[in-house]
VODREN-915698 format. One record per residue: residue in three letters; residue number from 0; x, y, z of N, C-alpha, C in turn. Coordinates in Angstrom, 3 decimals. Layout:
N
[site "ALA", NUM, [X, Y, Z], [X, Y, Z], [X, Y, Z]]
...
//
This chain:
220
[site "UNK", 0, [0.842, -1.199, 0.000], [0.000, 0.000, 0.000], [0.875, 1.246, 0.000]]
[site "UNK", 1, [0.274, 2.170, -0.706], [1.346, 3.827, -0.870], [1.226, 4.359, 0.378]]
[site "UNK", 2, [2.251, 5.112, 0.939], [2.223, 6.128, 1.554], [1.116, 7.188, 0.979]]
[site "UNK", 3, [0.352, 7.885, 2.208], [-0.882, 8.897, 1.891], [-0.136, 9.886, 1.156]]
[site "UNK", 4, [-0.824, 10.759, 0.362], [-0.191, 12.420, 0.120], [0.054, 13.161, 0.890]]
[site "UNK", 5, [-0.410, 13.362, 2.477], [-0.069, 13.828, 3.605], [0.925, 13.298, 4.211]]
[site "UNK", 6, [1.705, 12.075, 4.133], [2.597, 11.861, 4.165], [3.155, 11.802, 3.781]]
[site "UNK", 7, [3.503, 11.591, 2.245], [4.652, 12.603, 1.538], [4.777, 13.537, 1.556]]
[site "UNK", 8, [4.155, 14.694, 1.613], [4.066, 15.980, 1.992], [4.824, 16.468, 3.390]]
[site "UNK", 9, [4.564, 15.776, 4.251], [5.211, 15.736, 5.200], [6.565, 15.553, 5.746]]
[site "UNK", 10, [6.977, 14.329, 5.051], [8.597, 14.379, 4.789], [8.840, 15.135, 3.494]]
[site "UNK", 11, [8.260, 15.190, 2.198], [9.017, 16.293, 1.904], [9.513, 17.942, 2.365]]
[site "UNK", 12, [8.416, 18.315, 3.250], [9.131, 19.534, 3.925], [9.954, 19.109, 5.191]]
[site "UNK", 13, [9.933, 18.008, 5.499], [11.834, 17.878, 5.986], [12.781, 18.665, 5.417]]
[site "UNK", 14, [12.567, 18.226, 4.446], [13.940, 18.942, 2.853], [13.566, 20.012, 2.519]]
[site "UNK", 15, [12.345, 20.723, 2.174], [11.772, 21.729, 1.525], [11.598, 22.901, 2.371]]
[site "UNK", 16, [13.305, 23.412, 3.009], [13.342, 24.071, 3.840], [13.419, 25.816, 3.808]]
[site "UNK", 17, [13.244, 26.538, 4.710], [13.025, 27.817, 4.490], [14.643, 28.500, 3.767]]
[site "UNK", 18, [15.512, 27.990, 3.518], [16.725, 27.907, 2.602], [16.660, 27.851, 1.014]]
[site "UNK", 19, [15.272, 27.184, 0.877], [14.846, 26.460, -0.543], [14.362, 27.445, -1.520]]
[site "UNK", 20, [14.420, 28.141, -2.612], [13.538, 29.010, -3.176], [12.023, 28.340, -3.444]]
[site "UNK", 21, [11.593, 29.544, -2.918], [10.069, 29.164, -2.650], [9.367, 28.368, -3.986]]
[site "UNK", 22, [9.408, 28.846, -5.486], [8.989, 28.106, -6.675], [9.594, 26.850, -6.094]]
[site "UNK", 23, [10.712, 26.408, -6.298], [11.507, 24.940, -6.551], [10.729, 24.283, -5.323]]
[site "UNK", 24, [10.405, 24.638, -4.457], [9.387, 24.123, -2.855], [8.371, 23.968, -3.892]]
[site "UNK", 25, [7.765, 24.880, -4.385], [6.076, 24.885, -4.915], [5.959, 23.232, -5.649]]
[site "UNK", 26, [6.955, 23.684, -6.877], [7.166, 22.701, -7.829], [6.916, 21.174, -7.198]]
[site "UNK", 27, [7.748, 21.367, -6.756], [8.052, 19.655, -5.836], [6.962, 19.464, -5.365]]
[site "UNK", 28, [6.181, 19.784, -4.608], [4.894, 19.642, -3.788], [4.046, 18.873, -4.960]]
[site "UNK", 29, [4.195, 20.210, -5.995], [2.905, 20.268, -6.961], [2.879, 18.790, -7.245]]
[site "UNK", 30, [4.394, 18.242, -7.944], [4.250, 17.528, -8.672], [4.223, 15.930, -8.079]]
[site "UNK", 31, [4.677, 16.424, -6.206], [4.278, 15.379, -5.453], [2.848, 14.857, -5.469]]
[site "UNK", 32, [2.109, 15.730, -5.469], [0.614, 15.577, -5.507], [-0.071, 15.004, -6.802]]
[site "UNK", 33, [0.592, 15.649, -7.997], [-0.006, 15.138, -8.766], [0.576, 13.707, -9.136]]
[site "UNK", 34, [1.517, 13.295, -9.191], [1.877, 11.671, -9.046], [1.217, 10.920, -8.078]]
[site "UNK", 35, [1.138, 11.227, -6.944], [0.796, 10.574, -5.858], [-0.379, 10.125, -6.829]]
[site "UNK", 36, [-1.868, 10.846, -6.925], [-3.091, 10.353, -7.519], [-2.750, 9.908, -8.527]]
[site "UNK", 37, [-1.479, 9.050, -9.548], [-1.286, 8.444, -10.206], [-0.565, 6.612, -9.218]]
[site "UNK", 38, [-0.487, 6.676, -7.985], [0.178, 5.938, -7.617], [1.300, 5.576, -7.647]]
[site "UNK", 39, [2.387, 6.958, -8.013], [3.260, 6.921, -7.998], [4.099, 7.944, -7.093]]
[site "UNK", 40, [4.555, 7.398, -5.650], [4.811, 8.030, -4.471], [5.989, 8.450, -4.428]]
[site "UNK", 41, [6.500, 9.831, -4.785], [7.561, 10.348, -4.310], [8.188, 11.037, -3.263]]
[site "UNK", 42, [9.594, 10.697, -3.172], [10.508, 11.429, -1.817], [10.909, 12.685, -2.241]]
[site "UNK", 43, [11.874, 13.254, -1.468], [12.655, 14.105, -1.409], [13.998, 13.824, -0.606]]
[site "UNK", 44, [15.365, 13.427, -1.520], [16.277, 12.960, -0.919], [17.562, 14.058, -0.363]]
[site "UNK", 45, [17.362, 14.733, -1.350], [18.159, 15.937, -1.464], [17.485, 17.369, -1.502]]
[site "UNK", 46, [17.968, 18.303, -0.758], [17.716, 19.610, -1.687], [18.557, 20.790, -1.101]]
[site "UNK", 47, [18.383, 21.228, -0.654], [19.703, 22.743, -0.019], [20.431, 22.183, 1.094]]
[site "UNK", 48, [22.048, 22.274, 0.377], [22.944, 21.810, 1.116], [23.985, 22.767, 1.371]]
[site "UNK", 49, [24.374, 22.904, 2.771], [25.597, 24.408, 2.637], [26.849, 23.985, 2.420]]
[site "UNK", 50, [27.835, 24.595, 1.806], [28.724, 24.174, 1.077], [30.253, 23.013, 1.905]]
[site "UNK", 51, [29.883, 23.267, 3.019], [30.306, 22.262, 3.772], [30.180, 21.287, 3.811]]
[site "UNK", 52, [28.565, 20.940, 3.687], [27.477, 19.525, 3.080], [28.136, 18.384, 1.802]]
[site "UNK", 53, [28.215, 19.614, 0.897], [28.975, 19.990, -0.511], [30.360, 19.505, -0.362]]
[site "UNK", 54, [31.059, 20.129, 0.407], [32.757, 19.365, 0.497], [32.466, 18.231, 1.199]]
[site "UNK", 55, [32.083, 17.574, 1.943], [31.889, 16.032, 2.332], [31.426, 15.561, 1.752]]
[site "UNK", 56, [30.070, 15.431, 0.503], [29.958, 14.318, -0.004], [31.323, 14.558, -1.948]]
[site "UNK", 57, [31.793, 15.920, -1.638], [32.667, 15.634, -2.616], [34.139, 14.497, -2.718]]
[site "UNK", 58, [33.942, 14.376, -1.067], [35.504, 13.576, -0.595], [35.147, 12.171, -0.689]]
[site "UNK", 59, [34.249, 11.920, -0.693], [33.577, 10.763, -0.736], [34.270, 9.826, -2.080]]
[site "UNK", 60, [34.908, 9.099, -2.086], [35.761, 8.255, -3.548], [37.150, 9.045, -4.208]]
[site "UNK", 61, [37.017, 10.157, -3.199], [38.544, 10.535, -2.985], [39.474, 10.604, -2.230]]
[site "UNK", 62, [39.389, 11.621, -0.854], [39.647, 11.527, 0.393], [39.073, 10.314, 1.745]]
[site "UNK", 63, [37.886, 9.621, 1.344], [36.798, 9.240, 2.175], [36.585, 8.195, 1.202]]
[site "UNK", 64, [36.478, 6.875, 1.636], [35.639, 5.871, 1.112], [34.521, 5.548, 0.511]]
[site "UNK", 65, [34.550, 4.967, -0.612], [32.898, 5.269, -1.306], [33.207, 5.527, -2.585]]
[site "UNK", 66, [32.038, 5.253, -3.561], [32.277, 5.727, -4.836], [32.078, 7.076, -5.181]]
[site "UNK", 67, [32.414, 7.720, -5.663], [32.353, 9.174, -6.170], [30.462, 9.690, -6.492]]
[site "UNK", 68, [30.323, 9.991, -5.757], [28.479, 10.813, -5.827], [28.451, 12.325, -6.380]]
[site "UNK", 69, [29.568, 13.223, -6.519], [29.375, 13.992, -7.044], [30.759, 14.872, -7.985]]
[site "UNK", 70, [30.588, 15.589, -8.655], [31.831, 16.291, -9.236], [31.571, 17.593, -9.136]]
[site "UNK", 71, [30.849, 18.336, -7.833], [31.091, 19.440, -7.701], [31.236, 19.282, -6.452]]
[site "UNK", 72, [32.570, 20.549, -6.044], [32.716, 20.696, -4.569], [31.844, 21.895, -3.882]]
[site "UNK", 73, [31.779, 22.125, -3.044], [31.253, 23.507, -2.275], [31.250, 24.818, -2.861]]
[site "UNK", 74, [30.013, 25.283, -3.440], [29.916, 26.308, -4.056], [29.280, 26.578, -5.990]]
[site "UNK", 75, [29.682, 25.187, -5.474], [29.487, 24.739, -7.414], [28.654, 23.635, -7.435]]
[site "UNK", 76, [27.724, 23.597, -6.292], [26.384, 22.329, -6.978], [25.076, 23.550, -6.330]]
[site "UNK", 77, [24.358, 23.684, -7.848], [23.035, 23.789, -7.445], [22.108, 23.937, -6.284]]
[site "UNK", 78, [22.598, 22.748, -5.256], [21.869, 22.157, -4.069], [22.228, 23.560, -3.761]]
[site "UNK", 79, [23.492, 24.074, -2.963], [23.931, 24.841, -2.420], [22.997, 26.875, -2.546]]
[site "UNK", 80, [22.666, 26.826, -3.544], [21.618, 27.974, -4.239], [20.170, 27.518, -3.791]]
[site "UNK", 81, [19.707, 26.082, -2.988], [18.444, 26.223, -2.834], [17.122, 26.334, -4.068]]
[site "UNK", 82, [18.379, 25.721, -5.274], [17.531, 25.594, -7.000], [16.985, 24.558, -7.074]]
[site "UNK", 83, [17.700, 23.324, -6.691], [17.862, 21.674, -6.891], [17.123, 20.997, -5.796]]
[site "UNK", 84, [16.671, 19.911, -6.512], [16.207, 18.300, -5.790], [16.568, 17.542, -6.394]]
[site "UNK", 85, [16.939, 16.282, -5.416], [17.281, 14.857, -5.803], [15.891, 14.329, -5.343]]
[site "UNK", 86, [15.276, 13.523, -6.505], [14.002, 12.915, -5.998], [14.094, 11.263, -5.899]]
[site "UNK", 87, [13.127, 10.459, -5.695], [13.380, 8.948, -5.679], [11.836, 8.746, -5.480]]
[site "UNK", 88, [11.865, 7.240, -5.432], [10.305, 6.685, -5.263], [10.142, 6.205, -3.952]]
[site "UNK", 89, [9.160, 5.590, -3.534], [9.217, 5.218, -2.183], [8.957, 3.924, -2.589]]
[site "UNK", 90, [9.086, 2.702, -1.819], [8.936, 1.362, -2.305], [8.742, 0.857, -1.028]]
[site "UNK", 91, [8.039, -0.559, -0.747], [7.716, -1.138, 0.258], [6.719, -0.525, 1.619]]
[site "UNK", 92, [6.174, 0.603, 0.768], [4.766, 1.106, 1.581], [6.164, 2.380, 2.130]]
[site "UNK", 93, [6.442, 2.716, 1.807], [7.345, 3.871, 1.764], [8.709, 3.556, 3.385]]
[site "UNK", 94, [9.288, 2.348, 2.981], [9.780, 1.691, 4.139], [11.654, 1.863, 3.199]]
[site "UNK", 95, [11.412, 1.699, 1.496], [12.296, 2.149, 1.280], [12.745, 2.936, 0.066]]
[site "UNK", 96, [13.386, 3.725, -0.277], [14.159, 4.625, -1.475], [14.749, 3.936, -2.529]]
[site "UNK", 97, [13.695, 4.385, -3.651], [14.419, 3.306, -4.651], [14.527, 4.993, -5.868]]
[site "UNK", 98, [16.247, 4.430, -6.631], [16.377, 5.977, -7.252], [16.726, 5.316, -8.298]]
[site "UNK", 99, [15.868, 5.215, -9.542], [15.653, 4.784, -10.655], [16.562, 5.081, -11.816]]
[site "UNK", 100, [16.907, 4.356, -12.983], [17.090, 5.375, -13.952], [16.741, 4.601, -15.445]]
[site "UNK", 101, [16.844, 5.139, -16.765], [16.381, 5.142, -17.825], [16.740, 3.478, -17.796]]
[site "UNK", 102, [15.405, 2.752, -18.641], [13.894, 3.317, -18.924], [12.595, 3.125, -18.395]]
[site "UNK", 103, [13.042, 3.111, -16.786], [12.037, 2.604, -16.285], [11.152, 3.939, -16.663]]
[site "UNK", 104, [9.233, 3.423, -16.718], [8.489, 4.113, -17.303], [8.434, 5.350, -16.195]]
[site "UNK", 105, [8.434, 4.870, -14.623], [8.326, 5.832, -13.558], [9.195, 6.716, -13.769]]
[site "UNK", 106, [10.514, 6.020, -13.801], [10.790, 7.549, -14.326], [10.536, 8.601, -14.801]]
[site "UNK", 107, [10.464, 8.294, -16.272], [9.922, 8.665, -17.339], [8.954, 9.911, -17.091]]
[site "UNK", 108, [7.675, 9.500, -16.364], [6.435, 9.884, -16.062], [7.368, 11.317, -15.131]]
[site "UNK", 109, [8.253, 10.955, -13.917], [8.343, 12.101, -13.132], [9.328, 13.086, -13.685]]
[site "UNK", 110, [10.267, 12.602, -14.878], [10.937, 13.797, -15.491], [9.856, 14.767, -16.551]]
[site "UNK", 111, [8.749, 13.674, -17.002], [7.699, 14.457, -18.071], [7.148, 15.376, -17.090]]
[site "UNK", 112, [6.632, 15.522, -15.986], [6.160, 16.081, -15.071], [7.041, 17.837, -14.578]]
[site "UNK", 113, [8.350, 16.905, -14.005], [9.194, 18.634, -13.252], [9.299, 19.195, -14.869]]
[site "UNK", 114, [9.814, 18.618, -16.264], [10.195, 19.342, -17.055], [8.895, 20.564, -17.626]]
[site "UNK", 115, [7.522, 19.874, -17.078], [6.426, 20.822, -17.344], [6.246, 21.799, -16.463]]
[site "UNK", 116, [6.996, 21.780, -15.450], [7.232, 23.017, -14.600], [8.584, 23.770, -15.174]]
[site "UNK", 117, [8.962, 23.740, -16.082], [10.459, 24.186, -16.426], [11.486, 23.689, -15.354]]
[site "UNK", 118, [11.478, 22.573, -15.324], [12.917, 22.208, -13.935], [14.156, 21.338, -15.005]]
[site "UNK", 119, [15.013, 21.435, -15.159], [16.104, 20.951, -15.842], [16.013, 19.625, -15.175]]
[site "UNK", 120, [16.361, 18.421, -16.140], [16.442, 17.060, -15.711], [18.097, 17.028, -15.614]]
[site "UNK", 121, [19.035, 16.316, -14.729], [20.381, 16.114, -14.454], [20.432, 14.916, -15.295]]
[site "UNK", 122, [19.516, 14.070, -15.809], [19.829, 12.793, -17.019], [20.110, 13.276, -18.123]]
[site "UNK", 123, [19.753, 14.642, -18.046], [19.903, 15.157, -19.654], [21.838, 15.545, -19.601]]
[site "UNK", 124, [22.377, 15.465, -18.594], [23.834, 15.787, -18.641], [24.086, 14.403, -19.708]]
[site "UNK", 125, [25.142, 15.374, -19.964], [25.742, 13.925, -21.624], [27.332, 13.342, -20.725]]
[site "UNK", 126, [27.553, 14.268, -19.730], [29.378, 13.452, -19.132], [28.816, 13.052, -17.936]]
[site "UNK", 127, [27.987, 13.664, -17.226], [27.614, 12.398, -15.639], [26.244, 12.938, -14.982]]
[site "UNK", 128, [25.689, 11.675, -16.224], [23.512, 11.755, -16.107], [23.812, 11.818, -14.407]]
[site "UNK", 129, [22.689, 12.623, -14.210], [22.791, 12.529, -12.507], [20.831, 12.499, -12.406]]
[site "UNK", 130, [20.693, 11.383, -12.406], [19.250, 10.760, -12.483], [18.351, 11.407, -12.012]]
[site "UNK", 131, [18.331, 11.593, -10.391], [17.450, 11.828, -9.598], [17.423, 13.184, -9.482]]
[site "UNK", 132, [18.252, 14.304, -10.144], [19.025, 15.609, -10.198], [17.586, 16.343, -11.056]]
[site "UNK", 133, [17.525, 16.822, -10.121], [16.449, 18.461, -10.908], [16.754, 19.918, -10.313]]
[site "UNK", 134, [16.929, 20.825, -11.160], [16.917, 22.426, -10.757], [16.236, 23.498, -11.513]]
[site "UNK", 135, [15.984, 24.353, -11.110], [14.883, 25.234, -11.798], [15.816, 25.888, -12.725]]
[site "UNK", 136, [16.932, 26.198, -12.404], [17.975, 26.782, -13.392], [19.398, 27.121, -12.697]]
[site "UNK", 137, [20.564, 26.930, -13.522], [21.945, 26.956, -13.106], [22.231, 28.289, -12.353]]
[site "UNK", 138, [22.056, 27.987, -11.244], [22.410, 29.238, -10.358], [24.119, 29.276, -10.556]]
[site "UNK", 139, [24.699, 28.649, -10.384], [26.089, 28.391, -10.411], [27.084, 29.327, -11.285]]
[site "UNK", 140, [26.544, 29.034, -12.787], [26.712, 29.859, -13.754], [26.380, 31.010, -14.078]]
[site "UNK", 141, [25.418, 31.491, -13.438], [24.779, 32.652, -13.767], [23.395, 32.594, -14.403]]
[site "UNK", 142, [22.687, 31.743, -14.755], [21.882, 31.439, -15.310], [20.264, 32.083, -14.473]]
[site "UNK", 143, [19.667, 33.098, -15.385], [18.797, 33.479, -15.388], [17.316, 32.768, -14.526]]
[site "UNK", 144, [16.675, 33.263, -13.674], [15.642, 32.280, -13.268], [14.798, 32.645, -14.471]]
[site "UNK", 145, [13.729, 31.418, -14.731], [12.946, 31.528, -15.818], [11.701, 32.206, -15.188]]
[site "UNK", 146, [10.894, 32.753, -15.759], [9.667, 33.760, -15.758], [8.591, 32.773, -15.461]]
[site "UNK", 147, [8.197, 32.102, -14.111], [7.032, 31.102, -14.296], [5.509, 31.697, -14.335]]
[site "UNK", 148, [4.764, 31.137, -14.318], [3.139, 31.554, -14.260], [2.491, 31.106, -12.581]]
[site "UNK", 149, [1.579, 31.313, -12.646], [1.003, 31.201, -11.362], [0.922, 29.826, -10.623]]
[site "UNK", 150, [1.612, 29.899, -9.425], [1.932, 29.058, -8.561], [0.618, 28.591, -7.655]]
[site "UNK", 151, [0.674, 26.774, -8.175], [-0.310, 25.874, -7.668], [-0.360, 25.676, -6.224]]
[site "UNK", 152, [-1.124, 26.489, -5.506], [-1.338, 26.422, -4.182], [-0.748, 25.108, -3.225]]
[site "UNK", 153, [-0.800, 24.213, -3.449], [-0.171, 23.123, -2.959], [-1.662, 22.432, -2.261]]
[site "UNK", 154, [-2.506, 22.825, -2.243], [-3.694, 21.931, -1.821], [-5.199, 22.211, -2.931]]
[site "UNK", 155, [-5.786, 21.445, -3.142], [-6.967, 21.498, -4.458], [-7.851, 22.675, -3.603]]
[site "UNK", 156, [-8.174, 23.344, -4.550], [-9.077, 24.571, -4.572], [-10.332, 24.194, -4.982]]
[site "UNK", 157, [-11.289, 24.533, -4.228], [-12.877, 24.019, -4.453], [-13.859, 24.661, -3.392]]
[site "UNK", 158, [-15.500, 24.636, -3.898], [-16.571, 25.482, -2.844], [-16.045, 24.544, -1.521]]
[site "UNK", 159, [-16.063, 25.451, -0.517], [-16.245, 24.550, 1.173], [-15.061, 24.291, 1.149]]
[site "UNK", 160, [-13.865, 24.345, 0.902], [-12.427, 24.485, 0.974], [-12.163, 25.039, 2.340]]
[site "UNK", 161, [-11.387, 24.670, 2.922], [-11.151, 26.077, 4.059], [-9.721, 26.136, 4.167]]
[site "UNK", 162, [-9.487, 27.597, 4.892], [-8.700, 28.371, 4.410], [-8.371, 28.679, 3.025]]
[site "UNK", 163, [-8.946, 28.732, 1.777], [-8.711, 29.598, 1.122], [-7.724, 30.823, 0.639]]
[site "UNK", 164, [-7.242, 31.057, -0.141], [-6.876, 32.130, 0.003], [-7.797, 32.979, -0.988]]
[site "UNK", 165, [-8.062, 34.145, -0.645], [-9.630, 34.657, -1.759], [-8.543, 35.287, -2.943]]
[site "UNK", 166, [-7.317, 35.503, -2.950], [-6.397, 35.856, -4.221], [-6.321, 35.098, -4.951]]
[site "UNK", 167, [-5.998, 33.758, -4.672], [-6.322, 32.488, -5.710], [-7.608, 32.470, -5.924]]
[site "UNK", 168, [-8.570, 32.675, -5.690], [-9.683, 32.425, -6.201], [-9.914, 33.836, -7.017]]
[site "UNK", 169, [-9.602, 34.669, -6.619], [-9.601, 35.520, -7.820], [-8.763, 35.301, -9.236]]
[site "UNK", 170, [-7.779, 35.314, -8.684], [-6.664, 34.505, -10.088], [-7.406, 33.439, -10.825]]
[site "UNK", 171, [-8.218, 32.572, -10.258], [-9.088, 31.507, -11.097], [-9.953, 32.094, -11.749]]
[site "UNK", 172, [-10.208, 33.005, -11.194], [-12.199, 34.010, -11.803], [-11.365, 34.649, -12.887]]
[site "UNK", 173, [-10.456, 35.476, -12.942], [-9.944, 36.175, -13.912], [-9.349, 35.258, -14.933]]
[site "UNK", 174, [-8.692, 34.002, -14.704], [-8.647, 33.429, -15.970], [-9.829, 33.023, -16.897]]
[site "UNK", 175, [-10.823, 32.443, -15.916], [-11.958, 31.912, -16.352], [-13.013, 33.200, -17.178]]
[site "UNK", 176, [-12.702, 34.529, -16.563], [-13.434, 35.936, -17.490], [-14.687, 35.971, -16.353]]
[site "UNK", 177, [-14.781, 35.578, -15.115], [-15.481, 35.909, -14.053], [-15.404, 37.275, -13.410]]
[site "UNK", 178, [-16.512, 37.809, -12.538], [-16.307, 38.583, -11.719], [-15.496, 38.429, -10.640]]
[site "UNK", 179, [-14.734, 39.335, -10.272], [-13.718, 39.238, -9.721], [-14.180, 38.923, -8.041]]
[site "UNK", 180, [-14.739, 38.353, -7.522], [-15.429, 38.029, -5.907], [-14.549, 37.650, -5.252]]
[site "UNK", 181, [-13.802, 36.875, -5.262], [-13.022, 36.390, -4.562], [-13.553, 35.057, -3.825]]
[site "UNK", 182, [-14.998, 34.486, -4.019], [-15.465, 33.498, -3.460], [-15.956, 32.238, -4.454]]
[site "UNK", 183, [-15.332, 31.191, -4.043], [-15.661, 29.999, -4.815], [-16.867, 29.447, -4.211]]
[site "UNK", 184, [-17.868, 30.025, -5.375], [-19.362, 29.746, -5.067], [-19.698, 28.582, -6.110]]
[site "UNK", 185, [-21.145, 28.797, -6.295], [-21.759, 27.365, -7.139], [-21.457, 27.930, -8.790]]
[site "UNK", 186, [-21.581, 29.480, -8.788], [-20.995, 30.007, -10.325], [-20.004, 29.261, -10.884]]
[site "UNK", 187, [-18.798, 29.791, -9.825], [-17.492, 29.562, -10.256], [-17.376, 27.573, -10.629]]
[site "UNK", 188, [-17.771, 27.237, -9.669], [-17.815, 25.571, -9.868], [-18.495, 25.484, -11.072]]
[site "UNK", 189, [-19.566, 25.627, -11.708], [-20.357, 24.991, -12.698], [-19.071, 25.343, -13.750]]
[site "UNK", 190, [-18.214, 26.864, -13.997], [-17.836, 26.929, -14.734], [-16.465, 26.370, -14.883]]
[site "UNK", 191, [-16.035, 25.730, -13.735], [-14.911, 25.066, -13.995], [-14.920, 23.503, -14.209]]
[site "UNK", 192, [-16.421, 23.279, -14.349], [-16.664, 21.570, -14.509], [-16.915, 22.390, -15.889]]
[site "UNK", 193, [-17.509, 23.292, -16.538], [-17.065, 22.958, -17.723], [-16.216, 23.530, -18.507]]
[site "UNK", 194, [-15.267, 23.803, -17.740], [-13.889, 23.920, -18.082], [-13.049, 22.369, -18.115]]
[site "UNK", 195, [-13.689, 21.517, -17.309], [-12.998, 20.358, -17.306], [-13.362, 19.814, -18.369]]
[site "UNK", 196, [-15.104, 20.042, -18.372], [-15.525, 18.814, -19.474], [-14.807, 19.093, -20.729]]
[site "UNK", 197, [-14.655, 20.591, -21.332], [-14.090, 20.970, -22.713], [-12.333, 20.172, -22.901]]
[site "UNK", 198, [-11.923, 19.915, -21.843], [-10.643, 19.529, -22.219], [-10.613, 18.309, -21.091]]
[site "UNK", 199, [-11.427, 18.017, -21.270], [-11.618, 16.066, -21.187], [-10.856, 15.686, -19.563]]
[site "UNK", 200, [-11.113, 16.654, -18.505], [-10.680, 16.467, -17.629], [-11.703, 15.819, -16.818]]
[site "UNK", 201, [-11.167, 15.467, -15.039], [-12.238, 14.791, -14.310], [-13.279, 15.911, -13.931]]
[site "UNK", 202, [-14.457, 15.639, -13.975], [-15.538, 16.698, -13.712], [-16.098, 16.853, -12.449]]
[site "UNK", 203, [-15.336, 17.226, -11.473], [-15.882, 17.369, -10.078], [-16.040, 18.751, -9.661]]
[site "UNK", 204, [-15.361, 20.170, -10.320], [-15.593, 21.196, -9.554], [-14.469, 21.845, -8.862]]
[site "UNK", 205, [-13.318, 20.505, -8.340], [-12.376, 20.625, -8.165], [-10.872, 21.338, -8.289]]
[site "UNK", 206, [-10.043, 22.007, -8.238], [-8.553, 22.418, -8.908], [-7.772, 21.746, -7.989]]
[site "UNK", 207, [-7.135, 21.097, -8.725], [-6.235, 20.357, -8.819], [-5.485, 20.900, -9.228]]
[site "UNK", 208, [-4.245, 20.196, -9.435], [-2.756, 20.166, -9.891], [-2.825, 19.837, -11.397]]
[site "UNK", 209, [-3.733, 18.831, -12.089], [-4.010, 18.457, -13.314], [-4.988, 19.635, -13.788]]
[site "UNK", 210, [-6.275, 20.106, -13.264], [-6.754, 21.278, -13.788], [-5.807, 22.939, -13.713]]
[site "UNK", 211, [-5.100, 23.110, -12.425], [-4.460, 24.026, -12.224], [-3.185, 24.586, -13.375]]
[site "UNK", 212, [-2.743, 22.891, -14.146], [-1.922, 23.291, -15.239], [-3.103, 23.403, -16.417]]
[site "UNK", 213, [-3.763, 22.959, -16.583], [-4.761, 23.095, -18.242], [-4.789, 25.070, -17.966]]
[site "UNK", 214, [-5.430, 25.287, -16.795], [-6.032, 26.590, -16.678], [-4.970, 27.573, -16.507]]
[site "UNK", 215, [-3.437, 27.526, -16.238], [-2.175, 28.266, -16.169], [-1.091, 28.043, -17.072]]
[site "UNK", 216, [-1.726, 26.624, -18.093], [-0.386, 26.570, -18.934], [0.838, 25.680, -18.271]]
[site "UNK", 217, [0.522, 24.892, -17.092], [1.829, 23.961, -16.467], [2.315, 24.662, -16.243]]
[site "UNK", 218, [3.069, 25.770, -15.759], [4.295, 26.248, -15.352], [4.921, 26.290, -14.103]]
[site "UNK", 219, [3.799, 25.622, -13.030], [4.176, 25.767, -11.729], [3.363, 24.547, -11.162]]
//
């Protein structure tokens, strides 16, 4: 049996710490959630490491026993900028970490996923695939953060929701060409079931992570 979504959620903000840039937190959540309702349960193994972190697992198959886990030292991995996650699956009712690589289909499924948030896959390196490796963009280098779109609350938006935030629900009314209320009433629902029905989504009323990208374009 899977670990709940509240419990992945849960250990992922172990990792998904106030160090982390807030998108690359969003992202991860998002896309925790939306796998999860595919039955496919993800961790969080890695993510902001201070560069000290960084020089110990660099000694590791040099100075220190072990095979070599990384080729950047302190200052020069991603992690260290609070850009990056190392992700994995959970296996045995989430008892253990299994970190996949090409071609298993799971994979597959969770790189199609962060890359629809714009997150760089580390398999796509051509001198050392680093599998489980995702970042929103090369802080290291200088590399520009990308321009995302509106960030998926991290819990489904719907009437009788609580806590709310009434800004997201405005952000929904204004995509949808609603009055701007700020309250997810029976209006707003009818028109987002048929917002679902037009693009063949599940028809409950609901926002989700799967409706939240149709209606923003995936970007977050």
């Amino acid at each position: 049996m899977n670990p709940s979504l509240n419990w992945l959620l849960e250990r992922a903000d172990r990792k998904l710490t106030k160090e982390m840039d807030p998108d690359v937190s969003a992202i991860t959540r998002s896309v925790i959630t939306e796998l999860a309702e595919e039955g496919l349960p993800i961790g969080v193994a890695h993510a902001f490491r201070t560069k000290q972190e960084q020089d110990a697992l660099f000694a590791i198959g040099r100075t220190r026993p072990g095979k070599i886990v990384t080729y950047a030292r302190g200052g020069a991995s991603n992690h260290n900028f609070g850009v990056a996650v190392d992700l994995f699956f959970y296996a045995a009712g989430g008892k253990r970490a299994d970190f996949l690589a090409p071609p298993d289909p799971r994979l597959n499924r969770l790189v199609q996923a962060m890359k629809r948030h714009k997150m760089q896959w580390g398999g796509d390196w051509g001198n050392f695939p680093d599998y489980p490796h995702f970042q929103l963009y090369d802080a290291v280098n200088g590399q520009a953060k990308p321009i995302l779109g509106p960030r998926y609350p991290g819990r489904p938006v719907h009437a009788g929701a609580t806590g709310m935030d009434r800004t997201i629900v405005r952000l929904i009314q204004k995509r949808l060409s609603l009055p701007l209320t700020g309250l997810f009433d029976a209006t707003l629902t009818r028109i987002v079931k048929q917002f679902q029905r037009r693009h063949q989504l599940q028809v409950d009323g609901v926002i989700g992570p799967v409706t939240w990208r149709q209606l923003f374009g995936g970007q977050r």
